[in-house]
N, C-alpha and C positions, 0 to 999 in steps of 0.2 A: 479474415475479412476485416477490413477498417470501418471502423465507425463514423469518420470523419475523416476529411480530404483536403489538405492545402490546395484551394483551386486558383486562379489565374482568369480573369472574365478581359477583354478586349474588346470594350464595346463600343458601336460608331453613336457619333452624339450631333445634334442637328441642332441648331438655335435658330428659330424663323426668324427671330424680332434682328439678329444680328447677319443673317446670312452665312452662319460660319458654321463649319463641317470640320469633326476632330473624331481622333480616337481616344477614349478615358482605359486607362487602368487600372482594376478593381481588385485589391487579394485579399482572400478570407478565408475561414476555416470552415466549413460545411458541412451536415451529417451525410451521407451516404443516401437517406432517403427523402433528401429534400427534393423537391421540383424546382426548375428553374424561378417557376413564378416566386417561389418559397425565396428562393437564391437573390432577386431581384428587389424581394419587400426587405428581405436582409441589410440591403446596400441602402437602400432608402433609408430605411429606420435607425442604421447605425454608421454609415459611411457618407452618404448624400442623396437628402431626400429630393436633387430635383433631377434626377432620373428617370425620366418617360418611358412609361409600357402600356402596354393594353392587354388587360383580364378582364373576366366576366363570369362566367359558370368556374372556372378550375375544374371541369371533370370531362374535358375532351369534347365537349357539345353543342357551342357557340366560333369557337375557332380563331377566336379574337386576339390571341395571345402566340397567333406565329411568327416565328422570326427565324433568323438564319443563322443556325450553328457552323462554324467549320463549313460553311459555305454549303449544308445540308437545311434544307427548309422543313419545319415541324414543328410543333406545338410544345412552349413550355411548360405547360401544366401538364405534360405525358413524361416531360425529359429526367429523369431521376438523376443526381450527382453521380452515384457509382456508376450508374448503368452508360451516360456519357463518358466518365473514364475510359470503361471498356470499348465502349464502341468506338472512341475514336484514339483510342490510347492514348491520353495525354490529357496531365489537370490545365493543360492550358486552352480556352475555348474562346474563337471570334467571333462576337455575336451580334447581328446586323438587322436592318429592316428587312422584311420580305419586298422584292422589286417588281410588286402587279400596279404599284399606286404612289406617287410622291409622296415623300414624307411629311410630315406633319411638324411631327420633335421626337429625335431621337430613335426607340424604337417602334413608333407610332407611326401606320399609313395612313391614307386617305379610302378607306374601307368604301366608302358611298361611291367615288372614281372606279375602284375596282369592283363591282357590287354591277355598274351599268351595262355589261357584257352579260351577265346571268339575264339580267334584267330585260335587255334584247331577244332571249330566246322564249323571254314567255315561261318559265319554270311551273305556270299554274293551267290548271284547266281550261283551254277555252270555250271550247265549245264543249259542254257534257254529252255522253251520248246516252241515249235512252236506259231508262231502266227498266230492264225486265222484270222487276219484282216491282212495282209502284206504290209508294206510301212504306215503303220499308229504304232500310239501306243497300247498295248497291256494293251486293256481295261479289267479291274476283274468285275466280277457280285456286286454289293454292298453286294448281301447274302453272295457271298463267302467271301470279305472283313471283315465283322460284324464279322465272328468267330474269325479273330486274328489280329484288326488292334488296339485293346490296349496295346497288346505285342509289337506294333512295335513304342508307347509313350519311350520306355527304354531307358535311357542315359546312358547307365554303368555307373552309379554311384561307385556300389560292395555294395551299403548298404546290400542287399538280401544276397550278397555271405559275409559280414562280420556277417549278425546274426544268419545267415547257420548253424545250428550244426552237417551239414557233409560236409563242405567246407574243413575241415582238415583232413577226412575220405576218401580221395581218390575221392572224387565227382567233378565233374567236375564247378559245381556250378549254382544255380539259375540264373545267366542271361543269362551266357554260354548256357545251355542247353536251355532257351527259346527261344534263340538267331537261334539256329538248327530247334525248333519246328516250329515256324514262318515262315522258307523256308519250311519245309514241307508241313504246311497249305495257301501255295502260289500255286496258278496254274502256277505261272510261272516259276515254277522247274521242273527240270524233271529229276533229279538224286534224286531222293528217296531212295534210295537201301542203298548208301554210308553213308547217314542222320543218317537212324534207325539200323546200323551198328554201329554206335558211341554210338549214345543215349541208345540202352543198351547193351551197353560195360560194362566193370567193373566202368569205371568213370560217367556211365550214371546213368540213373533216378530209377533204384532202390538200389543208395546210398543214395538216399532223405528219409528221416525221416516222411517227412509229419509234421515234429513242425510247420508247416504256418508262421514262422517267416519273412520269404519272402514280404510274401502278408502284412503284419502288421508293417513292415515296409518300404517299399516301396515309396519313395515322389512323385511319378507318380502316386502312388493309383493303381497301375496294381495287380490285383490278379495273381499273381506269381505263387502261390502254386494248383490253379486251372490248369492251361496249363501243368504243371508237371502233375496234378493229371491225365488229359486226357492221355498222353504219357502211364505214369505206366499201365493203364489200357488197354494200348496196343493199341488205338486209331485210330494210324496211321498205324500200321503194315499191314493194308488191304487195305487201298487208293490206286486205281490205279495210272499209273502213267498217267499225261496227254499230 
């Protein structure tokens, strides 16, 4: 096992102030179990600090730090050196914005742009529905929990909605829409009506493809492309309300 890896980074580079779009080539020696992000402060610190990223937690929980490997979209504070190798065979890796939002600089989007599709679906409570315990909290069944509490793992990262191949078809998008289904499968909604009014709208879930690209790339491991599949099949349209 190597300790370190002569790697190769190919990374797209954006100047706003000049309008000009390039690729930089970056080569360095790396341990095995650095993170990209690790990879990235590397190049800043010893090669060229004016290389644009975006981090924030570095432990998979904010989301903030996706970009596009080898034209796979994922999180670099999950990407280890070695474990890239393998996966894609090769110390050579291109590494680009995620394409939910314009660029900013470099590999920076415009997170607030891509952020107004979740943001249309309503991701929060609107209308609470009664509590049946009152002056206490409003305890869920674990049964009803189990149907969608890995939907509710999601950081908006946008991986799902960058490998989407109807995220530029007028679809509202992979997290957006799970974002919706998840209040739905909440007992503690009770504006139903408004939810599945959106969901299949023209932006909703039968712009989905069905490519599962969602679910495969995903760093939360959340089957994506299932909870959509529930929706299309019309699911929820019968749930009363509670």
């Amino acid at each position: 096992m190597k300790n370190k890896y002569n790697i190769t980074l190919k990374i797209d580079r954006y100047d706003p102030d000049n309008k000009r779009s390039w690729v930089q080539t970056y080569e360095l020696e790396a341990g095995r179990i650095l993170r990209f992000t690790d990879v990235f402060r590397e190049i800043n610190n010893e090669i060229d600090p004016s290389l644009a990223w975006n981090s924030s937690c570095v432990h998979a929980q904010c989301g903030t730090c996706a970009v596009r490997v080898n034209g796979k979209p994922l999180l670099a504070c999950e990407l280890l050196v070695e474990n890239a190798v393998a996966h894609f065979g090769t110390t050579v890796f291109e590494v680009a914005p995620i394409t939910v939002a314009p660029v900013i600089r470099d590999l920076i989007v415009d997170f607030e742009q891509a952020y107004e599709r979740v943001t249309k679906v309503k991701p929060y409570i609107i209308e609470p529905a009664q509590n049946p315990n009152p002056g206490n909290e409003y305890q869920i069944d674990p049964r009803d929990l189990d149907r969608y509490v890995d939907a509710t793992r999601c950081v908006n990262c946008f991986c799902c909605a960058d490998a989407c191949i109807s995220s530029e078809k007028g679809f509202l998008g992979p997290n957006a829409v799970m974002a919706s289904i998840v209040r739905l499968m909440d007992p503690r909604e009770n504006s139903k009506d408004e939810r599945l009014e959106l969901l299949y709208s023209e932006e909703g879930v039968y712009r989905c493809h069905s490519s599962m690209a969602c679910s495969f790339v995903c760093p939360k491991e959340i089957d994506v492309a299932h909870f959509i599949a529930l929706a299309k099949a019309g699911k929820f349209k019968s749930e009363p309300k509670t």
